[in-house]
N, C-alpha and C positions, 0 to 999 in steps of 0.2 A: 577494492582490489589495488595492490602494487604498480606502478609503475615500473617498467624495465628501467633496473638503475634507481630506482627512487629508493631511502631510508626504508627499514624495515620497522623502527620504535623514532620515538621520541627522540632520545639520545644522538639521533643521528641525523638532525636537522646541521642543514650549512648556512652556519653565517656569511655576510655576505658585507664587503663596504663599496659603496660607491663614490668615486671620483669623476665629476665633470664640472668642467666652470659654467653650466648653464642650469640653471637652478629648476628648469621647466622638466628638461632630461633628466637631470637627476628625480624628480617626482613621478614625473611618467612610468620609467621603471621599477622606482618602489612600489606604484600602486598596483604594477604586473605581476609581481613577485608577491606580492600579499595576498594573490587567489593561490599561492602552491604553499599546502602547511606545511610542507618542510624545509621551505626558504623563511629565514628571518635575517632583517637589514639591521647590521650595528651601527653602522655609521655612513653618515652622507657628507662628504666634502667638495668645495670648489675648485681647490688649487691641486696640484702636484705636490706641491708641500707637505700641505694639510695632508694630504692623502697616503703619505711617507711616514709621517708622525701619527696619523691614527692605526693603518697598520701594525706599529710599532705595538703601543698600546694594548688595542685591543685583539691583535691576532685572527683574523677573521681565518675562514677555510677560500673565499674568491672573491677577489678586489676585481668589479668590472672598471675599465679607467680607458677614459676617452685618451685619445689621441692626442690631441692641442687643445692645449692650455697657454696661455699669456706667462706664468710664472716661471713652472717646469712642465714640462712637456712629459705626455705619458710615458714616452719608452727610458728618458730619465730614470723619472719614478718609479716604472717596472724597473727598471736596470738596482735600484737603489731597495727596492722591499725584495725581490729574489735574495740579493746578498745580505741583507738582514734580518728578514722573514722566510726565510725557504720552506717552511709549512704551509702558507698562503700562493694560493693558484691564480696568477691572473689574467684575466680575461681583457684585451684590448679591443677598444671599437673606433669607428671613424665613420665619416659620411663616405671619404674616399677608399675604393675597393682598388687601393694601386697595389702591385707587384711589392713593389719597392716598400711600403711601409710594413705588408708583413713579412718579408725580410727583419728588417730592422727589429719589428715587434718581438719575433721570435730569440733572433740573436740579446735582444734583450730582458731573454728569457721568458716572455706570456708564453700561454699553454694554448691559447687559439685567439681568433679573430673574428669580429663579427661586421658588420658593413652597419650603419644607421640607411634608413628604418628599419628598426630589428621587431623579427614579429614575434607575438608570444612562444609561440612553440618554439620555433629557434632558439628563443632568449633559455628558455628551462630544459630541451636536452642539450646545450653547448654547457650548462652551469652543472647540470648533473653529470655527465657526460667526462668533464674536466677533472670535477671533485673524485669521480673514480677512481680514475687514471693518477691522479696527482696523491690519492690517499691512501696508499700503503706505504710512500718516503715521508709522507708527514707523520705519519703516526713513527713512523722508525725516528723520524729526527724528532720529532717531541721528547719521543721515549728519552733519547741522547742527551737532551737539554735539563733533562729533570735528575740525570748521573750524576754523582761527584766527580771532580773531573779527573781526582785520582783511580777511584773507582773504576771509571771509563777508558784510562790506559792500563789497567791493569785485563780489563776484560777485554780488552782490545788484542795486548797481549798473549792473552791464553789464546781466544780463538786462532789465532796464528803459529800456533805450536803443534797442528796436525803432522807439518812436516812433510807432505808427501812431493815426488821429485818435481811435479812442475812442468813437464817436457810441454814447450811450446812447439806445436806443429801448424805453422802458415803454410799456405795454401794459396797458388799467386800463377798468373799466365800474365804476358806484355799482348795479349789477343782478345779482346771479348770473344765470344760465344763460344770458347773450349769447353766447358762443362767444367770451371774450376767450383762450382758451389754444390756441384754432383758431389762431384769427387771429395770435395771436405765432408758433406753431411754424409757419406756413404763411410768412410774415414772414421768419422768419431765415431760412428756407428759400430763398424768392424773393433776399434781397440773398446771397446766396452767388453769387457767380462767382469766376473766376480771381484767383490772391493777393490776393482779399479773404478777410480771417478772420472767423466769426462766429461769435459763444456766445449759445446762448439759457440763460432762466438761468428756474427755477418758485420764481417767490420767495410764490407761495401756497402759507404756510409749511404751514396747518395740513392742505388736502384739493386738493393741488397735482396735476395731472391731463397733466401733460407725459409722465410713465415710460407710463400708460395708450395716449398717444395714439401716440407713437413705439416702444411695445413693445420700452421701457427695462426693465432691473433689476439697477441699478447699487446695488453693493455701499456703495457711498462715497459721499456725499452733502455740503454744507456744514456740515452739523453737526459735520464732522468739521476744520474750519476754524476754527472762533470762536475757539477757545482759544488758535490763534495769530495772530490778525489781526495783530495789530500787528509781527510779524515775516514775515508772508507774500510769499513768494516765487514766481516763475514756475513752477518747478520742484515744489516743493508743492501750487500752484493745479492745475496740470496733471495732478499725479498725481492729483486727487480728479474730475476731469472725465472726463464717460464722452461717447465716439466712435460716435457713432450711423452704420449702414450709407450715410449719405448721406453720411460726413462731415464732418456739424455734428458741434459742439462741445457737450457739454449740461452744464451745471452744477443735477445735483438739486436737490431740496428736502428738508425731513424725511422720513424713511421710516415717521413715524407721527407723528397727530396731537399725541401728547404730549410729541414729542420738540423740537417747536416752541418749546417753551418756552424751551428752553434759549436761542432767539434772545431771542422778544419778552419776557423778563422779563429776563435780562440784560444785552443791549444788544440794542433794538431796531432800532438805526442799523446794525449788521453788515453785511450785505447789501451797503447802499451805500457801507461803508467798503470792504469788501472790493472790489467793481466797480472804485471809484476805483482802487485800489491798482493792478490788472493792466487797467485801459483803457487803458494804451498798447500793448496786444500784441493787441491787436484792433482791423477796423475798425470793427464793429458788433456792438452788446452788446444783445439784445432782452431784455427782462424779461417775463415773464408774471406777475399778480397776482392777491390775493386781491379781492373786492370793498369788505372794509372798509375805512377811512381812520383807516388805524392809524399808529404813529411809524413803521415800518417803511413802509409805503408812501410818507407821506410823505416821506421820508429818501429813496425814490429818486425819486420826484415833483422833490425840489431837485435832481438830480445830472442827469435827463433832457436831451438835448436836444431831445428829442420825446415828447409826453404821446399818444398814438394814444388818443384819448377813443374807446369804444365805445357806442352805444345802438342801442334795438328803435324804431321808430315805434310805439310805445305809450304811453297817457297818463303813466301812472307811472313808469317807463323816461324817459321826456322832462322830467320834472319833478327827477327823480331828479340826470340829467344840468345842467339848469339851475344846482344847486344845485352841481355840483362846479365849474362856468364862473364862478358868483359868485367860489367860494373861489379859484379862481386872479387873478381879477383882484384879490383883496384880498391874495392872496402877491406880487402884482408880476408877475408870471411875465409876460412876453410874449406879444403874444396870436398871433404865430407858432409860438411853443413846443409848442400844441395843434392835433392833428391829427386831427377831427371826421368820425367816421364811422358809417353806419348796419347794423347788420349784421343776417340775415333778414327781407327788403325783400321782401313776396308782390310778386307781377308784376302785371301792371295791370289785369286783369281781377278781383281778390281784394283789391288794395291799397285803395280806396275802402268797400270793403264793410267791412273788417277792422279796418284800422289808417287811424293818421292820415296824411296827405299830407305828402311832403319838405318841399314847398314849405311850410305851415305851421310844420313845423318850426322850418327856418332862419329862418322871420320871429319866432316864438316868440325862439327859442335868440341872433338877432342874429349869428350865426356859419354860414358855410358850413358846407353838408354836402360836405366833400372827395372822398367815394366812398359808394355803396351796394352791397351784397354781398346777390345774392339767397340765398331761402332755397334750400336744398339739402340735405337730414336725408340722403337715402340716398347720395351722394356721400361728406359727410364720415361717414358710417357704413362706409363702401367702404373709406375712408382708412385711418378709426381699425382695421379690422379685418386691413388689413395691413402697419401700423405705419408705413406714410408718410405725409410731408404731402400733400396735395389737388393740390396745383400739383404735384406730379410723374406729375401723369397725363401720357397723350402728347398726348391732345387739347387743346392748351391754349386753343383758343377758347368751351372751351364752363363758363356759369356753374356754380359760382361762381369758375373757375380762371383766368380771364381777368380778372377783377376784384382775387384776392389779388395774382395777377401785377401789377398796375395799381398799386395799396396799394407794394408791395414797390418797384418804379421809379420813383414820384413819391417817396416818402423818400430814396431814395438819391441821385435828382438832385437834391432839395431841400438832402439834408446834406453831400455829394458836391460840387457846381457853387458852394457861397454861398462869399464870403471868410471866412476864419478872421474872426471877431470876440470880445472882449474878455470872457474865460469870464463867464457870467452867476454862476457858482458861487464868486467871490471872496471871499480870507481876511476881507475884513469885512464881504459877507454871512454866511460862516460865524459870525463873531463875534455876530452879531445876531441868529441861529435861538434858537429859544427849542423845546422839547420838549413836544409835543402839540397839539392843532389849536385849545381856547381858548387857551393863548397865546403861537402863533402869531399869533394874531387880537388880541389883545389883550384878554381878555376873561374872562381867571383868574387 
């Protein structure tokens, strides 16, 4: 019998190299790996080096590689076979279980971490486990490498002539616990109809709550992207997007907090570069966000054509929001661009006593409130507990499903019905962005 995760034939044994400069270790786990038939070990090296140069070579599917080394040091060497092996997966170990090194291991791209003494079972589901996860961008980048590379701009090209408009719709609160990741999954949900495409995307890198609410758990995520943005293709984008039973399209987030990293410390603009790249094979791209105002947000903040601002009729929540409507008017952005709404609005017997009134609001804020969304805890508790969005109850009259439904068909006649006009996102706006939000502002 199979193994969960294990090879089904022959053909789909993982090779495997091992790097450690202690030649005991390295033996040890060859000889662990030689009770499972569908691990076989290509190569066993000492240095970082070596371990760099036989990757090269022989292309394994998972490089386990120690930590320190005398010559190059593991995360080196991972840093150095990711960018020129990106089909090989690898696995870093250490005696030491600090914070701090799987940080480092990750951002230098390994796909997980093990502690020394690593026990058998550990050792063979973290290696199968990883191979999974890591092998449908290898097989997509193999495929790549075996292209002409004329061949491969041309098909590169085609795929990108779908053409469809694109409408990016961010999804953003200066508040945690608003219900902004509702409200997005509820969103791409509502503009779904017939041959329209939509991707929602949980670009709240670090505690992104999308996989939770649609009872996701997708192996593949965009972490698994970055490395090749700038080569990124339909057919790669695709393979990394998981197909939720309704149909949407989901593009993950990290599947751990620390794994974030690898966006916002090495390019925090990823996100919206990637979006750009494949917005024409969609007609609506919803983003769910973190609530900080990070480069990452902002980077999709520029690319939006619709900011769906979220707040609570509460003091600080409203003040909160003021301050994000300053900053837009000091970006230029339009003041169509934002799309101003209230969400967990008590009903009107509780709204006076509790919270402040719309109507002050809007005179506060100087901006319409476009829609209010009652509160509703044990609805969206209904929802989340069996992985659909809200709006696909049958009753669609009753709050707050007649309200998202509302949200959802004023956007899409908004971006849907307007004439094409003159992308606000022009190469010499691009030239004139500056990285971070003093200056941005002019004021660092």
């Amino acid at each position: 019998m199979n193994r969960p995760g294990s090879p089904q034939s022959e053909g789909d044994v993982i090779t495997i190299l091992l790097v450690d400069d202690i030649p005991e270790a390295r033996e040890n786990i060859k000889k662990l790996l030689a009770f499972e038939p569908d691990f076989r070990v290509i190569g066993s090296v000492g240095t970082g080096r070596e371990g760099v140069a036989m990757a090269k070579e022989m292309k394994p599917n998972i490089v386990i590689m120690d930590i320190n080394m005398p010559d190059m040091d593991g995360i080196q060497a991972t840093s150095l076979i990711t960018e020129s092996v990106p089909t090989a997966a690898v696995i870093m170990m250490s005696v030491q279980n600090d914070p701090d090194y799987l940080r480092r291991a990750m951002l230098a791209g390994a796909r997980n971490f093990l502690t020394k003494p690593i026990s058998p079972d550990e050792l063979y589901n973290t290696i199968r486990t990883v191979h999974a996860q890591h092998r449908v961008v290898a097989q997509r980048l193999s495929a790549m490498q075996q292209v002409p590379e004329e061949s491969l701009r041309k098909a590169v090209q085609a795929e990108g002539t779908e053409n469809r408009p694109g409408h990016v719709i961010v999804v953003y609160s200066p508040q945690g616990g608003v219900g902004v990741t509702t409200i997005a999954t509820n969103l791409a949900s509502g503009l779904m109809k017939e041959g329209i495409r939509v991707l929602l995307v949980d670009a709240d890198l670090q505690f992104g709550d999308i996989g939770v609410l649609l009872n996701i758990q997708s192996q593949s995520t965009m972490v698994d992207l970055v490395d090749n943005i700038h080569d990124l293709d339909t057919e790669l984008f695709d393979s990394i997007v998981f197909t939720h039973d309704s149909g949407m399209k989901v593009l993950m987030g990290p599947a751990r907090p620390e794994y974030a990293e690898v966006i916002e410390q090495n390019n925090p603009t990823a996100v919206a570069q990637m979006l750009e790249k494949i917005s024409g094979n969609y007609d609506f791209i919803v983003v769910d966000t973190s609530h900080q105002l990070n480069e990452t947000v902002l980077s999709l903040f520029d690319i939006a054509a619709k900011i769906v601002l979220v707040g609570m009729p509460t003091l600080a929540c409203v003040k909160n929001v003021r301050f994000v409507l300053d900053l837009f008017d000091q970006l230029n952005y339009p003041p169509d661009k934002t799309f101003l709404i209230l969400n967990r609005v008590l009903d009107d017997r509780n709204r006076q006593r509790f919270t402040i009134p719309s109507e002050k609001i809007a005179r506060f804020l100087k901006r319409p409130i476009e829609l209010e969304i009652p509160s509703d805890e044990l609805t969206a508790l209904e929802a989340m507990s069996k992985g659909i969005p809200i709006i696909a109850r049958r009753d669609k009259s009753r709050s707050p499903v007649k309200e998202l439904m509302s949200l959802s068909d004023m956007l899409y006649t908004q971006l849907v019905g307007q004439e094409e006009v003159e992308d606000f996102d022009s190469s010499a706006d691009k030239a004139r962005r500056k990285p971070g939000l003093g200056l941005r502002l002019g004021k660092a």
